[in-house]
MILO-328614 format. One record per residue: residue in one letter; x, y, z of N, C-alpha, C in turn. Coordinates in steps of 0.1 Angstrom, whole numbers, plus 5000, padded with zeros to 4 digits. Layout:
! MILO-328614
AXYZXYZXYZ...
//
This chain:
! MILO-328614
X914977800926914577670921913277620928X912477530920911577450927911377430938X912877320942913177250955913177350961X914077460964914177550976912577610976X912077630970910377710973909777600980X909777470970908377370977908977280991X910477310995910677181006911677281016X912177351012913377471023912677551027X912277621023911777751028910577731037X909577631035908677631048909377531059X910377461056910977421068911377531079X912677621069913277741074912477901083X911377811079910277911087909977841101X909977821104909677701115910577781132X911577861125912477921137913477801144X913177661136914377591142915877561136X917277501142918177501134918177461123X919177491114918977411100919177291099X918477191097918877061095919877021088X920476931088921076881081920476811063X919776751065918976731052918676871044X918076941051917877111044919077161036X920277151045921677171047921877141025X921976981029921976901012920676991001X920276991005918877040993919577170988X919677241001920577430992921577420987X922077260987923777250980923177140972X922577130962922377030953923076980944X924377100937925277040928925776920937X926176970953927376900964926676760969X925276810972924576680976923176650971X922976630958922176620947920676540957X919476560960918376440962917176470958X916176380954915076410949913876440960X912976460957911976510969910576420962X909376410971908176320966907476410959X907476540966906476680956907476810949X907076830940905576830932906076700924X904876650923905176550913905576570896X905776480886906376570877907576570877X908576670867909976750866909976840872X911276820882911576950891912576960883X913277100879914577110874915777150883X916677100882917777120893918777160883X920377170890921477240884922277100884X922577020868922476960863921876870860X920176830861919876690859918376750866X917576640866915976720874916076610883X915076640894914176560901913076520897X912476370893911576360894910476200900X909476290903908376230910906776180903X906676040906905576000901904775940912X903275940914902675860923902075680920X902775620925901675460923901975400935X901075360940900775250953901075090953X900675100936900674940937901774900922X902275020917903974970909904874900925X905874840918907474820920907874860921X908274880911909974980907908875100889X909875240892909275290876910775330873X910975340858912375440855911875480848X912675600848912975740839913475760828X912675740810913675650802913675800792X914675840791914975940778915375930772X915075980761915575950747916276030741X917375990733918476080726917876100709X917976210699917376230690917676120679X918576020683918775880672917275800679X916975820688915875710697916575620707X918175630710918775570717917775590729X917375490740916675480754917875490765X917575540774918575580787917475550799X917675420805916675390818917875450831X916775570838916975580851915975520862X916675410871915475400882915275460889X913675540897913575580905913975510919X915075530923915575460941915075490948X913975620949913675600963912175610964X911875640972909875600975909875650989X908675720988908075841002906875791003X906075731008904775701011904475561000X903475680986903675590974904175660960X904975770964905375830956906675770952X907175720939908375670937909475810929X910875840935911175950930912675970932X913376050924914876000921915376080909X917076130909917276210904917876180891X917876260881918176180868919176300860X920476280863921576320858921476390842X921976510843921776540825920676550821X919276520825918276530819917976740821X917276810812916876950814915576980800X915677080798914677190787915077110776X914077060769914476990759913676850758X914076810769914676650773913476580769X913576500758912576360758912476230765X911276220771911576100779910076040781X909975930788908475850794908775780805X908275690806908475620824907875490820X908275390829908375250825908075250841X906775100841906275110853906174940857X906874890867906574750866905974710877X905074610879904574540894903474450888X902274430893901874280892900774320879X900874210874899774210859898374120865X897374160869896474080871894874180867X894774160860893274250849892174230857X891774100865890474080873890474220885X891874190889891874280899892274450898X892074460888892174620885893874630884X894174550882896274540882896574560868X896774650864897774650846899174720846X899674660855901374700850902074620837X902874670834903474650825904774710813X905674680825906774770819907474730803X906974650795906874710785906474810776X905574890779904574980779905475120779X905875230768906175340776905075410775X905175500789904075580794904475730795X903075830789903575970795903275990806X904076090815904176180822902776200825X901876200837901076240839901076410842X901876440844902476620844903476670839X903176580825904476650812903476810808X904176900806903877020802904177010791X904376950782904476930769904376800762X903876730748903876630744904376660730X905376540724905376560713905176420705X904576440696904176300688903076240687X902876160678901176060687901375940688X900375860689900375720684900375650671X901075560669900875470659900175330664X898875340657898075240665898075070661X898175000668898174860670898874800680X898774680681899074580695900374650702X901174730698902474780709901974850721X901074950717900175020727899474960734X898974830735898074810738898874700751X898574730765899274620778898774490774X897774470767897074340770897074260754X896974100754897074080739895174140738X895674190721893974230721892974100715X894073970718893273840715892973770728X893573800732893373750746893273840754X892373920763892574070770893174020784X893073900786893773900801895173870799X895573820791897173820792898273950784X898973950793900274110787901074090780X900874160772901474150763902874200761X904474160751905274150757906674270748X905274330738905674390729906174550732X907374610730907874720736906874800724X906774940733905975050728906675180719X907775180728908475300729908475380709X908575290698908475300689907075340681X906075330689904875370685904175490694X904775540703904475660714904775800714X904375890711904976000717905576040725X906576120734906976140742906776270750X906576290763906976370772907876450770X908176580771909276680769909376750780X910176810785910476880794910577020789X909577140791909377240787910277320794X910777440792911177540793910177640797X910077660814908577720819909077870820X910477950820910478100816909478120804X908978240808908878350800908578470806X908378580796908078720796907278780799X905878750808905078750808904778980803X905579040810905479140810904679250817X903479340813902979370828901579330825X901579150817900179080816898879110828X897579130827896879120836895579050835X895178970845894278940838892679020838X891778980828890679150829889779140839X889478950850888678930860887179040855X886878990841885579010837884378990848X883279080849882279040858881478950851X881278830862880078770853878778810846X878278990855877179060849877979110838X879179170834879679240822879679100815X879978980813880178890805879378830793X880478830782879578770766880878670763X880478540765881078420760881278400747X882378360739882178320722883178140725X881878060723882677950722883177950709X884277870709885077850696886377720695X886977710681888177580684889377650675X890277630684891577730678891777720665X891977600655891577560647890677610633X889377590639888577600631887877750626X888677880640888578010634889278020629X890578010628891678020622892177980608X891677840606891977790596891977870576X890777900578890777970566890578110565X891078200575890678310578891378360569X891478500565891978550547892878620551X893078700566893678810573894678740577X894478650581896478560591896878490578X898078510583898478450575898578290574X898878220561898878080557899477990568X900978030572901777940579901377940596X900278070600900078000614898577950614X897777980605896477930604896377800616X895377810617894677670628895877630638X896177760645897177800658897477870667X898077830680897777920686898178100680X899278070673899978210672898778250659X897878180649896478260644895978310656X895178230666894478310674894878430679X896378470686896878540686897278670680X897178610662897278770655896478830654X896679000651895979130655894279090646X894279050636892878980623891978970630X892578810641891678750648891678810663X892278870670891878960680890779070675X891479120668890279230662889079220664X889179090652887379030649886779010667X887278970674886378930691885979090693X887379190698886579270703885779370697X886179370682884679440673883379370676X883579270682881779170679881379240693X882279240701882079310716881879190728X882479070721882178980733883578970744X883478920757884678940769885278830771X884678730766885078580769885578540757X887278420754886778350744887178210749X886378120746886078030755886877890742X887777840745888377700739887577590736X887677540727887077380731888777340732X888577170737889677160743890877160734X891877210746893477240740894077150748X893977080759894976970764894976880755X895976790755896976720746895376600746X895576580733894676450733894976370722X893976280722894676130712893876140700X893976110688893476040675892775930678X891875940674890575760679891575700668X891675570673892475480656890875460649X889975410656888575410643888575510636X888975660641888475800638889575740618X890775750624891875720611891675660606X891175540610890575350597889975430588X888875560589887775600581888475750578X889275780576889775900571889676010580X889076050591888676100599889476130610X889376230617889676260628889376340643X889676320653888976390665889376490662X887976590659888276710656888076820671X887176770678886476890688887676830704X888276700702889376740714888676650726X887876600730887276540742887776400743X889276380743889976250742891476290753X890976370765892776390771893576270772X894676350774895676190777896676350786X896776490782898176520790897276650794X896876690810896176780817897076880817X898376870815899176980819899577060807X899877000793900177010777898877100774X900177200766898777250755899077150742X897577070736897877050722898577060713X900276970707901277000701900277030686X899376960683899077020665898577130662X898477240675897577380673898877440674X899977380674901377540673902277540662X902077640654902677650647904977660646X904777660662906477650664906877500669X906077400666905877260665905377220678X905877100681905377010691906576970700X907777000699908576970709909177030720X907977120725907977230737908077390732X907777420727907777570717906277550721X905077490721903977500723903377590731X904377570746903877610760903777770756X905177770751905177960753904478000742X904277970735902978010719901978040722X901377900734900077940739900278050751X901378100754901378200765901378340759X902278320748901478440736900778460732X899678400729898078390729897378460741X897378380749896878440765897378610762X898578640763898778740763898578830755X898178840743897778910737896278890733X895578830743894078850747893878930759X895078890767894479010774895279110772X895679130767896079300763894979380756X893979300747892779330746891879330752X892279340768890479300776890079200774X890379060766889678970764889778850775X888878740776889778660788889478510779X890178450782890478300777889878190788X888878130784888178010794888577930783X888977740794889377670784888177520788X887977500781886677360778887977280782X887477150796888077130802887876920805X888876880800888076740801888676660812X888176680823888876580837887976460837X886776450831886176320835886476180829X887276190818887876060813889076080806X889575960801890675980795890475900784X891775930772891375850762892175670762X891975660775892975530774891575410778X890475460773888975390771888675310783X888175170782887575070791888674930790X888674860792889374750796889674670789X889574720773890174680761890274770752X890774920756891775010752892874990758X893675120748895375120754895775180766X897075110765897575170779898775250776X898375380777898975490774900175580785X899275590797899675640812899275590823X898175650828897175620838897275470841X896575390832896375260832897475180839X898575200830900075150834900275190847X900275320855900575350866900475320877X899175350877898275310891897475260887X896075190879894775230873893975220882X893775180895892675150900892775310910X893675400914894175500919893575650908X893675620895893275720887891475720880X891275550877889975540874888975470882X887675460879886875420887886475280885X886775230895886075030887885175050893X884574890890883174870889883474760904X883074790917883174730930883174600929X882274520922882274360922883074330908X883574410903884474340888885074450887X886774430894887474550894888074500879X888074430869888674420859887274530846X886374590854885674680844885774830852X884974920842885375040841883975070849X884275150854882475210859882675330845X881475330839881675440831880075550828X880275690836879275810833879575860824X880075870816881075950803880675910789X879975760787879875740775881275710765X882775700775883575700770884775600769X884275500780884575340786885375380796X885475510808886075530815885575670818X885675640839885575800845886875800856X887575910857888375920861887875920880X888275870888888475830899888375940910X887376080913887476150921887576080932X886876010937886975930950888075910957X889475950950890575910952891775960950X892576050963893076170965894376180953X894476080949895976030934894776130927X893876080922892976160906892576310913X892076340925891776450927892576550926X894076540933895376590934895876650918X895776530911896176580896894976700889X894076640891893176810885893676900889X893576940905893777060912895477070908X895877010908897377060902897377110891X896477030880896277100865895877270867X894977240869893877350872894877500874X895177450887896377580898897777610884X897877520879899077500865898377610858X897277560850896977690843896477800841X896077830859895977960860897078050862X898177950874898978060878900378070866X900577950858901777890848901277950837X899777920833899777990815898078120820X898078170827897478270828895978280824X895278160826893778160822893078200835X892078210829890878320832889478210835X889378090834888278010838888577930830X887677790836887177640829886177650827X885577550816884877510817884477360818X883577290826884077150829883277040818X883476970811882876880801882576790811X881176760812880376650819880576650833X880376780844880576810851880176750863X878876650865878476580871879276470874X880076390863880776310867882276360879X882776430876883676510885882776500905X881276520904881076490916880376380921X880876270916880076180920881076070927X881476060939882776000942882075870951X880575850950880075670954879175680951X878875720940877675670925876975780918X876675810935875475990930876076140927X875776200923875876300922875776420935X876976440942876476540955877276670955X876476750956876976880959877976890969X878576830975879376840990880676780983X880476720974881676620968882976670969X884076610974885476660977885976730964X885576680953886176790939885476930942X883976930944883977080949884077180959X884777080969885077170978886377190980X887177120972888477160970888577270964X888277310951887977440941887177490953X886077500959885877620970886677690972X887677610982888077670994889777680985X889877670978891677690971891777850965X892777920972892778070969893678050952X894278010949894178020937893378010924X892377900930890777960918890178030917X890078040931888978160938888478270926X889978310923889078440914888978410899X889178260897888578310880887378220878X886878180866885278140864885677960863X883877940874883777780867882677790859X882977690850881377680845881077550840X880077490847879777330847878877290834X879377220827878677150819877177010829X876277060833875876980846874576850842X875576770835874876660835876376500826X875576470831876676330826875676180816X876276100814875276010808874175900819X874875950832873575880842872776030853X872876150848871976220854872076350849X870676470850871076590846870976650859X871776780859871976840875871776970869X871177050865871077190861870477260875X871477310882870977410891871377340904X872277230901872977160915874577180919X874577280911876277300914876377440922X877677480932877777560942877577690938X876977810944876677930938877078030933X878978000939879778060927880078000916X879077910911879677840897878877900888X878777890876877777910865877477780860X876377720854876377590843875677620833X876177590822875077530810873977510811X872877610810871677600808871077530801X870677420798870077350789868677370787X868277400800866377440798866377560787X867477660794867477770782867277730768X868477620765868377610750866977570749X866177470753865177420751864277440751X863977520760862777630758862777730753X863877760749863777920734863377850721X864077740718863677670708862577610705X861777600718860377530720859477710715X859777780721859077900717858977970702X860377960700860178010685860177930672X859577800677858977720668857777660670X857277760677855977740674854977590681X855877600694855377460702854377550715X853577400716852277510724852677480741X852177570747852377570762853877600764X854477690763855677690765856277860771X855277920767855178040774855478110786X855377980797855578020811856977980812X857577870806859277850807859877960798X859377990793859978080782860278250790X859278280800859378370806860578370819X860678230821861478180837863178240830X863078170814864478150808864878330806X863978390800864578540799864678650811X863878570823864078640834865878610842X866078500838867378410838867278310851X865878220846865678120852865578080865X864678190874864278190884863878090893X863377970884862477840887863677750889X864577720883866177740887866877730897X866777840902868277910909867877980921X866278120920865778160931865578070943X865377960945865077890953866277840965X867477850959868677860964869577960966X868978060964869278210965870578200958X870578200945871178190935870478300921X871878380920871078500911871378420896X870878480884870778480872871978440863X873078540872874278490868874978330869X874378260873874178130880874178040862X873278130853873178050841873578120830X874478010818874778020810873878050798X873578130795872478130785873078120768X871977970762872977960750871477880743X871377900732870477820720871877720710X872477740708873777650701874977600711X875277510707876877530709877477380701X878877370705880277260692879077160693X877977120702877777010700875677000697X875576980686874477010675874277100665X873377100664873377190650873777340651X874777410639874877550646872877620642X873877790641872277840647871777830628X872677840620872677850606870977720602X871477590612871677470605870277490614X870277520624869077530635867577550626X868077610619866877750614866677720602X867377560596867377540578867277400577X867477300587866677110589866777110600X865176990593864376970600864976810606X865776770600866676650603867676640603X868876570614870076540616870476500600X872076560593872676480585873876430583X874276320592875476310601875976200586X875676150576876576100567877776060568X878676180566879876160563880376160575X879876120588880576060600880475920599X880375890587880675720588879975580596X878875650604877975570608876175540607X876575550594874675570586873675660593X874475790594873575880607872675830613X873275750620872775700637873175740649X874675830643875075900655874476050658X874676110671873876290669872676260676X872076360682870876380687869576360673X868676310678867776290665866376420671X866376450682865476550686865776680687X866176770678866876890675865977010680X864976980677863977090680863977210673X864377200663864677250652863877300643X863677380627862777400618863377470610X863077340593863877390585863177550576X862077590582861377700577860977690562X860677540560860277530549860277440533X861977410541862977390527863877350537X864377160532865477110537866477160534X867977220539868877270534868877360526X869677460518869877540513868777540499X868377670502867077680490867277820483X866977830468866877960465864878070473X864377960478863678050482862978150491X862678260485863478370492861878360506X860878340502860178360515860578260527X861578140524861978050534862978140541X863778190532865278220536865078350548X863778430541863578540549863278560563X862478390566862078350576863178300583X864078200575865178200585866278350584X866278420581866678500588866278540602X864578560599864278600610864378550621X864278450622864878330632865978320641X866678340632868278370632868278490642X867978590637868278750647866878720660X865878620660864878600669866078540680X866778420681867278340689868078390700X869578490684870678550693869978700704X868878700697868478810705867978790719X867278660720866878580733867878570741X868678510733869878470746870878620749X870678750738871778870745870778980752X869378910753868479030762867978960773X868578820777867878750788869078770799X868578780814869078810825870178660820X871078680829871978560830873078630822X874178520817875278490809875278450794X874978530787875178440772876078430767X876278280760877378230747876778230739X877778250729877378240714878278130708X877178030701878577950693879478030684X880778040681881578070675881178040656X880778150648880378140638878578140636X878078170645876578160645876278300643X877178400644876978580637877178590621X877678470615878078480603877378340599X876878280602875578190600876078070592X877578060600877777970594877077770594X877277690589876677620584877677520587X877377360588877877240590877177110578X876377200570875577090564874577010569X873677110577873176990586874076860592X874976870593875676780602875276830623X875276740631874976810641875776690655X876876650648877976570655879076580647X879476680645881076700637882176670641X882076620651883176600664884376570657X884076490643885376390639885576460628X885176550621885776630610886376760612X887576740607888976840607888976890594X887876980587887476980577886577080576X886477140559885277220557884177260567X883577100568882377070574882977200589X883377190591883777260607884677390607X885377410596886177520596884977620594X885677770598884477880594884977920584X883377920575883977980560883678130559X884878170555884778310558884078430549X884778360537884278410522882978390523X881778320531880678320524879878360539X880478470547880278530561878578580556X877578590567876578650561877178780573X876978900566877978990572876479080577X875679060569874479140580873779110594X874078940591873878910607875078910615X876278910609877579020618876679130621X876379230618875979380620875279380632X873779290626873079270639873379220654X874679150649874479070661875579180668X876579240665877079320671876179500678X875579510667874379600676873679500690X873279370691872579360701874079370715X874979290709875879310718876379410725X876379530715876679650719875479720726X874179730726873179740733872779720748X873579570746873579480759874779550767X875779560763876779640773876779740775X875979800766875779940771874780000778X874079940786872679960791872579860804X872179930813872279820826871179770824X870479820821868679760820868979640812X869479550804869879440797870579350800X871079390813871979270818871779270834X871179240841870379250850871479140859X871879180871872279060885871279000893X869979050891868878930899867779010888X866778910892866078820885864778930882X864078990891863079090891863579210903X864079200910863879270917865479300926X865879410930867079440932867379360950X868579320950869179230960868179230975X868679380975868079400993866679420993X866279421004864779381008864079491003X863079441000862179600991863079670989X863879620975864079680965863279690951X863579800944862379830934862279690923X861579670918861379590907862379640893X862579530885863579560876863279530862X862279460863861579360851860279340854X859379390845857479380843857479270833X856679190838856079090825854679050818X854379120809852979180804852479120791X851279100797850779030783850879170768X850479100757850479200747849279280751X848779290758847379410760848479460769X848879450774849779510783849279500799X848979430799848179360810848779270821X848879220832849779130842849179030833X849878890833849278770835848678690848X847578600839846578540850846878350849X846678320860846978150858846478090846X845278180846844978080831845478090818X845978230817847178300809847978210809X849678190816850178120815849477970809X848777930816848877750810847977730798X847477880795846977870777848177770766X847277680763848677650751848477730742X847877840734847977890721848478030725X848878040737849578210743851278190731X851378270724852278330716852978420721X852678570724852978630728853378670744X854478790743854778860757855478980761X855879040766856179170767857079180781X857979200778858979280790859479350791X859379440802859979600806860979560816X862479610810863779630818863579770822X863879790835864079910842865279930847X866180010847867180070860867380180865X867880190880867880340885868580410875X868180460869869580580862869680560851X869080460841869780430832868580400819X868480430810867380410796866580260799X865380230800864780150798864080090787X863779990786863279900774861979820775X861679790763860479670765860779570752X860579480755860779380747859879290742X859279270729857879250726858079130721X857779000724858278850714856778820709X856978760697855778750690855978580683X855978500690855878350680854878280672X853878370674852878320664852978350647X851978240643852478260628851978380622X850878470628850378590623850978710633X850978830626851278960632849978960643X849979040653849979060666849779210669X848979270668849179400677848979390696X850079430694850779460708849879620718X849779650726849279750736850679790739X851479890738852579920740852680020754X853679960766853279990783853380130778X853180200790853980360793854980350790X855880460788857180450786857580580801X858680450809858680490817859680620818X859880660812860580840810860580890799X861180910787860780980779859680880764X859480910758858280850749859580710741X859180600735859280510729860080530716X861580420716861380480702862680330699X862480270687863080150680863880160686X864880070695865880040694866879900682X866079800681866379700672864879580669X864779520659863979410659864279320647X863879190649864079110640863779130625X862479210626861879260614862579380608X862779380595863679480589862879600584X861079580588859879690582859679710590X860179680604859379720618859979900612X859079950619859080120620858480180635X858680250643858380330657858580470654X857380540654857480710649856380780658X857380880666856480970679855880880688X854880920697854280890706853680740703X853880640705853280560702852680430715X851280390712850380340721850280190716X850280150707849980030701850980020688X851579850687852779810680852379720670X852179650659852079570653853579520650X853379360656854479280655854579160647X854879150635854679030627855178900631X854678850623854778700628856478640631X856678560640857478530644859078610643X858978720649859778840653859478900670X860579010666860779060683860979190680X860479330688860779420686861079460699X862379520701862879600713862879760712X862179810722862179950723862980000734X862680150729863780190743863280340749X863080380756862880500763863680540774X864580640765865780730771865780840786X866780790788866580890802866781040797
//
């Protein structure tokens, strides 16, 4: 059991008598008592223990519910520091329940109790239900925000369930991908799933889709090692999202860190979720595949100081979120989302790292990734690398071995290249300066070279290698790569807010023709585009993602904030797959893993001291570059040679100008030159060859075999 692991056994190590209190804990039917840790459901032999943290509650009880809705309040009797905690008879696997939290109502002072209110489980492993939104949910009248309101909830809440944490795991392993072997596929369980022709109807847009053989298949035929979630912890429905027919489709709303999302399982929502998604996990990695999950600790969806009060709020609030020092009745908010969750403060820090350790060592993942990562370290305003959230993940041997990867910037700063050096982050210069290149913006040549080296200007300076960055031109949030390459303008419409919402600087080019055109010199161009981009990001040093659906070019309608459509607009349409940039894009992948010269661990030159060079970077004469070279704005072209001891080398010819280009093609550094792939579908390489003509805005990769 629990108890005997987390409170007997390191006493009993100790070499002294057995206590008496110890004595009670190994006889719990005889002398039943609750403990302060782990917080949460402990299960015992009849009835659980459980533990919740608040400093500044009263009294909480333990209220379950019978399948009529009958309520059963247990009070927690006892309290260890500020943990309140107590055993609750008959409750087990199954069991619906919430927590009722009472002590002083005062809003100025960051105080919102209110035991009217039922609240989930901050460490429910399962949720079932949602909200039904209006004044019940809500602690405060929403006419008056300082006074509480007196209205019971329990009728409009979901509840807490108590999962059933056996399973079978069997002789699961996980594949502890190298970050140099690694090819990311962001994606939303959902939205591959949904219309896929191969799974079947009844698990579509679930975990047990993700999990059948169709959709396994399709990852490791593409050849990518990662597949990376958008979020699966339990999260809320905006009520605006539903006034307008709409819904949070992409997940950035948690409410339960420990829950996988009840509407992605097809064996429902009342605890069947946990093990569905553990069937998932496991039959990814039975494929070699590893599961990173998009990870939201920086807010919650219980908003700013005239949102609901769901959990948090009710519990502790000033212990889980961050106020504002001279007006504890506001939210400090980096998030953009009327609330940041409270690193500063060992209650909020504790519950991550409990999540965190939950779903590595309980559901078997393989890395996070952190949404708005910067806020996570900012625990007295700024942004610091020393911040107690990262050095807890440091130094904790249970994360140690799987991947972080920081989303590194928030809405009050960007941090690209400020997070600790076993992390990876989101490259955003990457996106921005591939984009700036192959659209034909001037001066951009020298970033453009930093980004395919894998961002030296970066990371070198902290002795931080390549693998340091994420390399990505798309992802869930802007235009895909379809939409990239086909407007020239945001078309956010049918999100209900007179497209004002969405980035309006896309950096984008619709090659000619807003949206979908029959014509064919546009379309040809965006192709080329298309195989120009993914190729940037699967031949440049570092880590590339791919957005999920950007091989089959799929499309959003120029929409480039989908967040809230559960819909067309976001599902991948499968029937209308462009199946030749499948082809391509699986040759470069396959290219990339098969060739060390392609996927490089530092930057130019190998680790130890005068080691050989690994990467030449040469003008199209084939010539070094000169200072004045670089800060040319009309420099279009460039040329790089991948080398490795032992292994076939390359050169890679980018050409972003609007005219063809003859290239000076280097030596070939062992046997003579010969096509490996290019954007151009007339490119041709025959015998010995000295000089390349590269048409306009294309890439041609060569290869010379050992």
């Amino acid at each position: 059991m629990r108890v005997f692991e987390a409170f007997v056994k390191p006493q009993l190590q100790i070499g002294a008598p057995t206590p008496l209190s110890v004595m009670m804990v190994l006889m719990p039917t005889v002398f039943p008592r609750s403990l302060p840790y782990p917080l949460g459901v402990t299960l015992l032999d009849g009835g659980i223990s459980f533990a919740v943290y608040s400093e500044t509650a009263d009294s909480v009880e333990f209220c379950s519910f019978a399948d009529d809705g009958t309520e059963t309040k247990t009070r927690l009797t006892e309290r260890t520091g500020h943990v309140f905690h107590g055993i609750v008879e008959g409750a087990g696997i199954g069991t619906r329940y919430g927590i009722r939290v009472d002590g002083p109502w005062n809003p100025e002072e960051g105080l919102r109790h209110n035991a009217h209110k039922l609240l989930l489980d901050p460490h429910a492993t399962a949720i079932e239900g949602d909200y039904t939104w209006g004044q019940a949910v809500f602690g405060h009248n929403m006419d008056a925000p300082d006074e509480l309101d007196p209205t019971d909830s329990a009728d409009s809440t979901p509840r807490s369930v108590i999962a059933d944490p056996s399973f079978d795991w069997g002789d699961d392993r996980a594949p502890r991908t190298l970050l140099s072997e690694s090819i990311i596929y962001e994606t939303h369980v959902k939205g591959f799933t949904k219309l896929h022709p191969e799974i079947p109807e009844d698990i579509r847009g679930t975990y047990a889709g993700m999990a059948h053989p169709a959709a396994i298949r399709y990852f490791t035929e593409l050849g990518v090692t990662a597949v990376e979630l958008m979020p699966v912890q339990q999260f809320v429905q905006d009520s605006h999202l539903l006034e307008k027919g709409l819904r949070n489709y992409w997940g950035y709303n948690s409410i339960g860190f420990f829950a996988p999302h009840g509407e992605y399982a097809a064996g429902g929502d009342g605890g069947a979720q946990v093990a569905e998604f553990k069937e998932m996990v496991k039959a990814f990695h039975a494929a070699g595949l590893e599961v990173i999950l998009d990870v939201v600790y920086n807010h919650t969806a219980e908003g700013n100081h005239m949102g609901p009060t769901l959990s948090f709020k009710g519990i502790d609030n000033e212990a889980y979120y961050r106020l504002v020092q001279d007006d504890r009745g506001a939210y400090f908010d980096t998030t953009g989302t009327g609330n940041s969750l409270n690193v500063g403060h060992p209650t909020a820090l504790g519950l991550i790292m409990d999540s965190l350790r939950y779903w590595v060592t309980e559901m078997h993942i393989d890395g996070f990734r952190f949404d708005l990562a910067t806020t996570l370290t900012r625990q007295g305003g700024d942004a610091e690398l020393h911040s107690a959230f990262l050095t807890l993940i440091q130094q904790d041997p249970v994360l140690a071995p799987v991947k972080m990867i920081a989303e590194p910037w928030d809405t009050a700063g960007y941090q690209v290249g400020g997070f600790p050096a076993d992390w990876a982050e989101w490259n955003g210069k990457f996106r921005d300066d591939v984009r700036d290149f192959w659209n034909d913006a001037d001066g951009v040549l020298s970033t453009l070279s930093q980004r395919v080296l894998g961002s030296p200007d970066v990371y070198e300076g902290d002795r931080r290698s390549p693998l340091s960055s994420i390399n990505f031109v798309t992802a869930h949030d802007g235009f895909t790569l379809a939409d990239l390459t086909s407007y020239n303008e945001k078309h956010n419409e049918a999100n209900g807010e007179d497209n004002n919402d969405g980035e309006s600087d896309n950096k984008s080019s619709n090659q000619g023709a807003e949206g979908p055109t029959d014509d064919e010199e546009v379309n040809e161009r965006r192709d080329l585009q298309r195989r120009n981009f993914l190729a940037t990001v699967l031949l440049s040093a570092g880590v590339p993602m791919l957005l999920g659906g950007d091989e089959i070019a799929r499309t959003q309608g120029g929409n480039n904030n989908a967040y809230c459509h559960d819909d067309e607009i976001s599902w991948f349409d499968w029937q209308n797959a462009d199946t030749e940039l499948l082809e391509f894009t699986k040759q470069l992948i396959a290219l990339r893993q098969q060739n060390l010269a392609l996927h490089p661990a530092w930057f130019r030159q190998a680790p130890e001291v005068g080691g050989p060079n690994t990467v030449r970077v040469l003008r199209s004469d084939a010539e070094g570059f000169s200072d004045d070279d670089w800060t040319n704005p009309d420099a279009r072209t460039i040329t790089f040679v991948f080398e490795h001891e032992g292994a076939d080398a390359f050169a890679l010819l980018l050409n972003s100008a609007s005219n063809g280009v003859e290239f000076t093609v280097p030596a070939a550094p062992l046997n003579e030159w010969s096509l490996a792939l290019s954007s151009d579908p007339g490119q041709t390489v025959e015998g010995e060859v000295t000089t390349l003509i590269v048409r306009d805005r294309s890439f041609t990769l060569l290869r010379s075999r050992r």
